[in-house]
N, C-alpha and C positions, 0 to 999 in steps of 0.2 A: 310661236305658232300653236293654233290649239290641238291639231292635231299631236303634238308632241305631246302637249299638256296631259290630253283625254289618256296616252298610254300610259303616261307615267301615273296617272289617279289608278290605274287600275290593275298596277304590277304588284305581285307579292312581293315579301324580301329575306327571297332566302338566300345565303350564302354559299359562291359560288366554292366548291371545297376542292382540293384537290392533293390528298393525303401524302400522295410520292413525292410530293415537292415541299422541299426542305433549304430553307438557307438563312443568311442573316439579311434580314428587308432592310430599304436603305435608310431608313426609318435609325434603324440603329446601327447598323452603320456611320452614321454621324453623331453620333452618339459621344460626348467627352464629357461624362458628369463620371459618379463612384462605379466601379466596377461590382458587379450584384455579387452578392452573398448569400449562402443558402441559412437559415437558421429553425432551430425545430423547437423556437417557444416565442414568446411574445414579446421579444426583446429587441423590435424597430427601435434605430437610432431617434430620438426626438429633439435633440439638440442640436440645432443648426453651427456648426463648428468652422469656425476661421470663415465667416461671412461678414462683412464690414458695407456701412451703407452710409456714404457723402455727398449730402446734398448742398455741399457751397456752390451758390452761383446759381441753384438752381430757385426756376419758377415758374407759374404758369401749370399747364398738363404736363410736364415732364416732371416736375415736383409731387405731382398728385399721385403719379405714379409711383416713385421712389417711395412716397408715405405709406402707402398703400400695401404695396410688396412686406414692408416691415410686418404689416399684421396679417400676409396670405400668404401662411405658410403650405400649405398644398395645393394640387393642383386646381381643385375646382374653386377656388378662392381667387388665385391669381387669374384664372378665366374671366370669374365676375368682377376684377377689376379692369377687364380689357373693354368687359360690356358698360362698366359704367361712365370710362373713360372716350368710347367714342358716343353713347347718346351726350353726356354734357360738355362733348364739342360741337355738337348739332346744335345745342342751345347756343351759345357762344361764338359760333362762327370760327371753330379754329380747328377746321376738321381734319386737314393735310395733316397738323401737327399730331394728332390724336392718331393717324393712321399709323403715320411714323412712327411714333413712341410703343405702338401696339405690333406690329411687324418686328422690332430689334427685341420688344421683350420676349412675345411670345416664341421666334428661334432659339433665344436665349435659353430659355425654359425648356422647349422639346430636345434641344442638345443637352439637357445636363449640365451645365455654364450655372443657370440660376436652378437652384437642388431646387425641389421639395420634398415637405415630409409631415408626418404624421403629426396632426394637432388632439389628438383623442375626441375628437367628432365621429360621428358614421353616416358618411355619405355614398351610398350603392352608385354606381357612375352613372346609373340615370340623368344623375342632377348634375353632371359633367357635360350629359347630352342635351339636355335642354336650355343652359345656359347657350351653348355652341350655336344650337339652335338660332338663341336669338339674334347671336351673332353677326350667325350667316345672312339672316336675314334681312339684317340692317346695312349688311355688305352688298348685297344683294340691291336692295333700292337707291341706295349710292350710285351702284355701278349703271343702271339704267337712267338717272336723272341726266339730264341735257344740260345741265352745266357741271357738271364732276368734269374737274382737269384732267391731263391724260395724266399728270404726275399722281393724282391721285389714285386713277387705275391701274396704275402701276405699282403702288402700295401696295390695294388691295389685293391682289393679287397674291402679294408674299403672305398675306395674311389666311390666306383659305386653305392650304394643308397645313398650317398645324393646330385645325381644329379637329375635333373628336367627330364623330359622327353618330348624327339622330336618329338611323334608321329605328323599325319600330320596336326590334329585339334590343334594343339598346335605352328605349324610354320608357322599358319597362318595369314593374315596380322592383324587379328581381331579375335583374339583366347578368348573362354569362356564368348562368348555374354549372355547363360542365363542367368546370374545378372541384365542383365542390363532389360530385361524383366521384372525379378522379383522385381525389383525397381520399375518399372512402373505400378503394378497389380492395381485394382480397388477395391481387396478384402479384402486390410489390411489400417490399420491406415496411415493419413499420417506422423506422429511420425519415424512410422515404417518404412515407404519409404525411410525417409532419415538418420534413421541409418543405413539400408542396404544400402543404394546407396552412404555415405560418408567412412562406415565402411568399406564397402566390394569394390562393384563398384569398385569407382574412385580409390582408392587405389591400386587396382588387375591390374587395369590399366594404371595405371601412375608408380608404383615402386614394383611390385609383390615382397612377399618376403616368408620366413615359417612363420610368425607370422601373415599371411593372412588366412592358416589353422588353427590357432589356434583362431581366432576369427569367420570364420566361422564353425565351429565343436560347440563354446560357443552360437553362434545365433541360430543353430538348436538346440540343447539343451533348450534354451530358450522356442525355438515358441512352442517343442513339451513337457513341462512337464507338462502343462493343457490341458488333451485330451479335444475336442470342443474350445476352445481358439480361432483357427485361422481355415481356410478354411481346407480341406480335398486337394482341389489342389494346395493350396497354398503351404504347408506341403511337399506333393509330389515334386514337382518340385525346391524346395529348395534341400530337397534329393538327387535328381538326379544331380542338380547342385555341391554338394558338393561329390561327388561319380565323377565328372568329374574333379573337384580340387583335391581329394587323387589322383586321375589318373595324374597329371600334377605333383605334389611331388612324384610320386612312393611309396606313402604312402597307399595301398592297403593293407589286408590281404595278407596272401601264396594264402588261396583258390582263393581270385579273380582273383590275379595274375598268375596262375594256368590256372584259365576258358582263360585267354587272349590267352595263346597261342593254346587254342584247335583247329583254323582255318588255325595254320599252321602246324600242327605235322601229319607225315603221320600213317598209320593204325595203326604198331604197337607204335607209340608214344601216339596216342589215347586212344589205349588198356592200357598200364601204366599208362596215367594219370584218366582213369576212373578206375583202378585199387586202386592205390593209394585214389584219395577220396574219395571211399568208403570205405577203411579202415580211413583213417582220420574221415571222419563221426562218424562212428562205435565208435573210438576211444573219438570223441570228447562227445559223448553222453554217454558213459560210465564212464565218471569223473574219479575217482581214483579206481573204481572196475574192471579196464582189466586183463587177465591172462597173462602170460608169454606169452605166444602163441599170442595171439594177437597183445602185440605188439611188436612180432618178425616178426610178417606176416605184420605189419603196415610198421615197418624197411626194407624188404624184398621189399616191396613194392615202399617204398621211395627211395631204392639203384637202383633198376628198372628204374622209371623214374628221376632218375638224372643222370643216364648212358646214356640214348637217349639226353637227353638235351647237356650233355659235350660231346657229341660224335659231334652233331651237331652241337657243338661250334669249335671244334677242325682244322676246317679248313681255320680256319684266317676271317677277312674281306677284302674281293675284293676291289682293287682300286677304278674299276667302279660300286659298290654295290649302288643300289638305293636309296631316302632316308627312303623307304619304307622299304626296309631291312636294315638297318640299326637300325630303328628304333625296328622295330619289334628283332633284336639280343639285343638290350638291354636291353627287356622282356624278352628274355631268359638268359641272364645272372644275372638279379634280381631274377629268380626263380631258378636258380640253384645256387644263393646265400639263395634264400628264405628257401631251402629244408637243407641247410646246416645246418642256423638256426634251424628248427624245429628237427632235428639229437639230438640237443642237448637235449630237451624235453623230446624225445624217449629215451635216453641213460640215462638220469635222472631216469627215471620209471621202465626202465629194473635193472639200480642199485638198487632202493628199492625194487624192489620185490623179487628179489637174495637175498637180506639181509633180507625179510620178511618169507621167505622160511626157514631161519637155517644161513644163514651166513655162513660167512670163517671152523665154527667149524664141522655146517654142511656136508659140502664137504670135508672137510677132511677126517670124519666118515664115509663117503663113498666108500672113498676110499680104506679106511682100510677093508673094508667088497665087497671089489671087485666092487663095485656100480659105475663105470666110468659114465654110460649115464645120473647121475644127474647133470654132469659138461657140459654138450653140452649146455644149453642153455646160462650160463652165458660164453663159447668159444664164440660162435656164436654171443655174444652181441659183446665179446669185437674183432671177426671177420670183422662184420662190422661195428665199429665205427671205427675200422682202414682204412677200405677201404674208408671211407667218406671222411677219413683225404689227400688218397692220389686223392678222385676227386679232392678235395682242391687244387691241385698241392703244397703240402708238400711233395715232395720226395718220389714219386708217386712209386719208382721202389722197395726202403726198405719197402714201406707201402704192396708192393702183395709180397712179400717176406715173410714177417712176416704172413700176411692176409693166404700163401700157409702153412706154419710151424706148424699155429693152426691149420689149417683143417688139417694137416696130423694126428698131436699127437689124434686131436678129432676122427678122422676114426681108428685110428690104435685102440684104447684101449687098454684094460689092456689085458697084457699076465702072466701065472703061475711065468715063470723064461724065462728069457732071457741066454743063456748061463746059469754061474754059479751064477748071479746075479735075485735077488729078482725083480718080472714084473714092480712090481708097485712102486718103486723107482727110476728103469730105465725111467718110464715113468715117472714119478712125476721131474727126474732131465731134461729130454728134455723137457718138457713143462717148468719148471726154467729157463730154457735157453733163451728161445723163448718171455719168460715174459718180460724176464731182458732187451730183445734187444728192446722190445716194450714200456719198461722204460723209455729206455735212447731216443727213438724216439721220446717221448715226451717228456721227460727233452731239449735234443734240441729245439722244439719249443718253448716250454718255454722259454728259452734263450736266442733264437733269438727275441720274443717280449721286455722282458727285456734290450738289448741291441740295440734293435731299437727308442723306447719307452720314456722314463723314462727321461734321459737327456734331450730330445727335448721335451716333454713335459713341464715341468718341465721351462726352458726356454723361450719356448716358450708363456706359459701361463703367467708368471712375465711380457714380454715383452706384450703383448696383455691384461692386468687388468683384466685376467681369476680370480676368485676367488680361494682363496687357498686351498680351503679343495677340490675342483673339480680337480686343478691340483695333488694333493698328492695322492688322490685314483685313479689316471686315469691308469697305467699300471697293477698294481692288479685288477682292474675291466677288466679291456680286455681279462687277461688271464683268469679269471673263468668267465664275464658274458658280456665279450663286454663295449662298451662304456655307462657312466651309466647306468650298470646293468639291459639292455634292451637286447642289441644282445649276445646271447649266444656264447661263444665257446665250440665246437665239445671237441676239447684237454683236457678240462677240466675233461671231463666226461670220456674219453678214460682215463688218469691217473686215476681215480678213480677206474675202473674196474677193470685195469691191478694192483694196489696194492689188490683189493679185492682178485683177483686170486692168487697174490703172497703171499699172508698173507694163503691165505686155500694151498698152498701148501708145504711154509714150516711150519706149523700145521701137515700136512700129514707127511714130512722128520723128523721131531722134531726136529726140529733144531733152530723153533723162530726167522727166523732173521741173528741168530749167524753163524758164518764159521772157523772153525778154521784153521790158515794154521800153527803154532808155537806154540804145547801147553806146557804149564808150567802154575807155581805157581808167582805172582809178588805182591808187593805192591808198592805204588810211589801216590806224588799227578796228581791227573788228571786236565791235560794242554789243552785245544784245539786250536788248530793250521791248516789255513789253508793248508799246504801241509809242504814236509819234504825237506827244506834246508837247508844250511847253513845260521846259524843266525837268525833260526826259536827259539830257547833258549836264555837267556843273558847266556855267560859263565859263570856267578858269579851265578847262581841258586843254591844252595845246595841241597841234598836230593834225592833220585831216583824219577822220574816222569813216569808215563803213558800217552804217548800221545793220545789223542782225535785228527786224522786227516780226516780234510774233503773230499781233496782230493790227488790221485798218481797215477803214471803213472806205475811204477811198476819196474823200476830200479833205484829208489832213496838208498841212505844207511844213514841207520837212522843213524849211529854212527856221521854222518856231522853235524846232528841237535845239540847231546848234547852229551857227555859218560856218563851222568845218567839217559840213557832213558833207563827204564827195561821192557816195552812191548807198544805195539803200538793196538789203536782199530780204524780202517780205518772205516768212513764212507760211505764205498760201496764196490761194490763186487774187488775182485783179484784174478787174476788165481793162482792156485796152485803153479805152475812152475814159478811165479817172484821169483826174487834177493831178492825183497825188504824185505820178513819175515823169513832172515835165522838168524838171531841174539839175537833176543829179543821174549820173547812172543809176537803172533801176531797172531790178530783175523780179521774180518771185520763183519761190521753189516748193514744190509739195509733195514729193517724193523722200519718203522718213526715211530713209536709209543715206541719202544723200543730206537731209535737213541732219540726222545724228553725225554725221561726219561735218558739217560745217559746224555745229555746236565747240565741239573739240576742238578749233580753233580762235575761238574767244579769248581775247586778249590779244594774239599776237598780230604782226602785222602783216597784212595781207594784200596784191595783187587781183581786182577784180575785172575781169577781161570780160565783156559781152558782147555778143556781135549776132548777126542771122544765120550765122555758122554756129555758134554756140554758147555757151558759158566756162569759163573757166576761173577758177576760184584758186590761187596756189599763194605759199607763203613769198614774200619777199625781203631783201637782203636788206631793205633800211631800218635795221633794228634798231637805232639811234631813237629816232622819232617814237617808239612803242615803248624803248626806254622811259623818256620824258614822261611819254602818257598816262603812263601806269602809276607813276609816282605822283604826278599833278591829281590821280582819282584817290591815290592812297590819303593825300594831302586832303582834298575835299573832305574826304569822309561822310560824305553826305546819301551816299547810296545804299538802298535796303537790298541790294541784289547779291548775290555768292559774286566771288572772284571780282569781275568787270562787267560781270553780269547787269548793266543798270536798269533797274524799274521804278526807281521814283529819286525826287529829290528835294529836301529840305526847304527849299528856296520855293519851288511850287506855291501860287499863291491865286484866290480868282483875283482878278482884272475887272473892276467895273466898265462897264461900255463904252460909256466918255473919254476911257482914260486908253482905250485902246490903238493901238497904232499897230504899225507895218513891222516893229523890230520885236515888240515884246509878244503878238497876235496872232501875225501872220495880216495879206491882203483882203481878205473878205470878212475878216472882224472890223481890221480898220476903215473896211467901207460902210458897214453895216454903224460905226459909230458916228464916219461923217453924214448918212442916211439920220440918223437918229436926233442928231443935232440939228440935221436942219429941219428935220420935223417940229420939234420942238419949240423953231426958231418961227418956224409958220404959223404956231400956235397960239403966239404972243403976242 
């Protein structure tokens, strides 16, 4: 919007200070590189020690990278390998991968994982900020083009705090002189002058890096844990020094970062943001004793001004955009990333207290006694922790979709009877519905981090002498807390909700979970398999089985897996009307606490009872038959699965068309073949 533009061309940049406030930012807080040292001469380590760099297997931008790293040995080196590395994936078309590769290294780097150090260059961190700059910039036109995937704005995103910032005090030819003051004071030892002026100083200025906040955060620390120790101005002005180095990392709190943009936000942006931290105050001073209400009116608050913020992001960055704005946008995009974070917090608290209140059993019982309006606040949680999801741009369009569906169910309430059906089941199954789609929204997410993730990690850290136990928990930390369990995710907390709500509603249906689409009586050992093909079974199995499947599409036909399959329990929902459960007993179940309890009986053998009364799953006495089983698969040996777990098998083969029939196919291949042939035959 231009209006946002015009303020931001025309703000100064000073630095919001604020001397009383002292702590360790979380900046370094995640911090796992060398612990800082104070030293009073010129004697930075420059040898990179017990660093090993393996690039088997490697190719492409991930290689480039790896190469790369070898000769940027500090930090504004390996900056300008992130910038080189996404413009010549713009050429190339391989720009997800380049996002990827630049997100795992550059956390790598701001945690201390991948050091840097001193190459005897001198570069003033100007040329740290201008590199960033361009960064940003290029992240920037990415993120506003009409075909950037959402997986790719979801990259971006990790990519944008840990760059430096451009502001103008910082693209200066001689940026963050008060060190070098404070090296020269009259008021402290000279001991002292020249750890600060070897430690901090010349270092800050010849090869700035993150490990330059991590030694100054340790020096203040120092000077201030003997009150009277050191001067009253001495103290001060180190403060303010090190409150203008968070400001060069973007290593500020929310709130500070917050106050920065108050000189360009117009009225009503003003009004929001003085909205919001007065409930964040409120919030913060209250510790763990807030009501619901508070912090719904904190969330309410927070979705407020993070709507002004993304509104006024929404309009791209201008070609001829000053550096002045420029800079100042990527204050606003670090606080409409900052508020994202903090979403998660809010969505943790709102969780606990829903569950403090009575739980899933709760709400159900309210149900049941016509009580709807105890359900509004845990909607309205998981209302807007969706809409958070879609400022995020995660699929912005299903997020107010879903976001309109709860508010509907939540306005409408309970009615006596609907037609000839009972109010509050009617309602209890539309709200299911709506759940279910808010599931799968985030099982999406989830998936797309998993398959962005994991692999490049994973290689990447081998090739770069990341430590192992940091690469093997890196994709499980990002989906529930971010990168070493510092930055929160949103999604984490939204699935949490949305199973909270789904578990207190079918509580309400009584149904636990269970669905029945094919009741009957069956015994058989229980298989787990992930989905229903051919040669999902070894033929040679004996014995009737119940399969455990994870997933289907819903016109598979079991009889292709195995002709001893006598009932099937799907792990996850299916519509009534599939093909897939007219054959065999067939349930599905989607309640994980029920789905982990079937798990744990894999292998043995099992009675599966379903009826319109219910489901029951319990073990049964013909172990004989589970015996044989188990031995017949040991015998096979054809399955890639743990235990009896089966998910594939050796035998698996395609089928051409022609050759398809009823026993090796299934029915509708082998029509699809007699269809075929006789096309063929028409042809001739």
């Amino acid at each position: 919007m231009e209006e946002y533009r015009d303020r931001v061309e025309g703000v100064g940049h000073k630095p919001t200070v604020d001397a009383s406030e002292v702590g360790t930012s979380p900046f370094v807080g995640q911090w796992q590189g060398r612990a800082a040292s104070f030293i009073q001469s010129n004697e930075h380590h420059d040898r990179e020690v017990e660093r090993k760099w393996d690039t088997t297997g490697l190719k492409g931008l991930a290689l480039k990278l790896v190469e790369e790293d070898k000769n940027a040995r500090n930090w504004w080196r390996k900056l300008e390998v992130v910038r080189e590395l996404i413009h010549e994936s713009l050429e190339i078309g391989e720009l997800l991968e380049a996002l990827i590769c630049s997100a795992v290294y550059l956390k790598w780097v701001n945690t201390g994982q991948i050091p840097c150090f001193e190459d005897g260059g001198h570069h003033r961190p100007n040329k740290h900020a201008e590199i960033s700059r361009d960064i940003f910039c290029e992240l920037e036109k990415i993120t506003c083009r009409k075909d950037t995937s959402p997986q790719e704005l979801l990259v971006i995103r990790k990519i944008h705090p840990c760059l430096p910032s451009f502001k103008a005090e910082f693209t200066a030819p001689v940026p963050l002189t008060r060190i070098r003051d404070i090296a020269h004071r009259n008021d402290i030892s000279h001991d002292l002058k020249q750890e600060i002026k070897h430690t901090i100083q010349n270092k800050l200025h010849r090869n700035a890096g993150p490990e330059d906040l991590v030694s100054t955060e340790a020096m203040l620390a120092r000077i201030t844990k003997n009150p009277g120790e050191y001067s009253e101005a001495f103290i001060e002005q180190f403060k303010i020094f090190h409150q203008e180095l968070k400001d060069f990392f973007n290593a500020g709190s929310l709130t500070e970062q917050l106050e920065s943009l108050r000189e360009s936000l117009d009225e009503r942006g003003v009004s929001a943001l003085a909205a919001f931290l007065e409930c964040k105050k409120s919030l913060d001073a209250a510790a763990e004793s807030n009501s619901v209400l508070d912090l719904i009116k904190t969330m309410l608050s927070l979705s407020a001004l993070r709507q002004v913020i993304v509104k006024g992001l929404e309009s791209g960055l201008k070609n001829d955009a000053s550096d002045a704005a420029i800079a100042m946008r990527q204050k606003w995009r670090l606080c409409e990333i900052g508020l994202e974070d903090y979403t998660f917090f809010l969505l943790s608290r709102l969780h606990n207290t829903h569950e403090a209140m009575g739980g899933t059993n709760w709400l159900a019982d309210n149900l049941d006694t016509k009580k709807a309006s105890s359900w509004n606040n845990p909607l309205r949680s998981l209302i807007l922790g969706v809409h958070q999801l879609g400022l995020s741009g995660w699929k912005p369009g299903e997020c107010a979709a879903i976001g309109s569906e709860l508010t509907a169910w939540q306005e409408k309430g309970l009615l006596d009877k609907e037609g000839s059906e009972d109010g509050k089941r009617i309602w209890a199954l539309r709200l299911k519905a709506t759940l279910d789609r808010t599931r799968r929204l985030t099982e999406e997410y989830s998936d797309a981090l998993l398959q962005i993730f994991p692999k490049k990690v994973q290689m990447l850290g081998k090739a770069l002498g990341i430590p192992e136990n940091s690469v093997r928990t890196y994709a499980e930390a990002e989906i529930r807390a971010g990168y070493g369990n510092i930055i929160r995710r949103v999604i984490f907390q939204v699935s949490k909700l949305c199973t909270f709500l789904l578990k207190a509603v079918r509580t309400a249906l009584g149904s636990q979970g269970w669905d029945v689409l094919v009741p009957g009586s069956v015994s058989g050992t229980l298989v787990q398999v992930e989905t229903i093909v051919p040669g999902s079974l070894p033929s040679s199995l004996e014995g009737p089985v119940i399969l455990m499947v994870n997933k289907a599409e819903g016109d598979e036909e079991v009889t292709t897996a195995g002709s001893n399959i006598t009932g099937v329990i799907l792990l996850q929902e299916l519509p009534h009307l599939s093909h897939l459960g007219e054959k065999v007993v067939f349930v599905t179940c989607e309640d994980e606490e029920q789905v982990s309890d079937i798990q744990k009986h894999a292998g043995k053998y099992m009675r599966l009872e379903a009826s319109s009364s219910g489901v029951n799953l319990s073990p049964s006495s013909n172990d004989r038959d589970a015996v044989s089983f188990k031995k017949n698969l040991l015998r096979n040996g054809s399955s890639a699965a743990k235990g009896v777990a089966v998910k594939g098998n050796s035998s698996l083969r395609l089928i051409p068309l022609a050759e398809a029939d009823v026993l090796t196919s299934g029915a509708k291949a082998a029509a699809c073949s007699r269809l075929a042939s006789l096309a063929a035959a028409s042809n001739t």
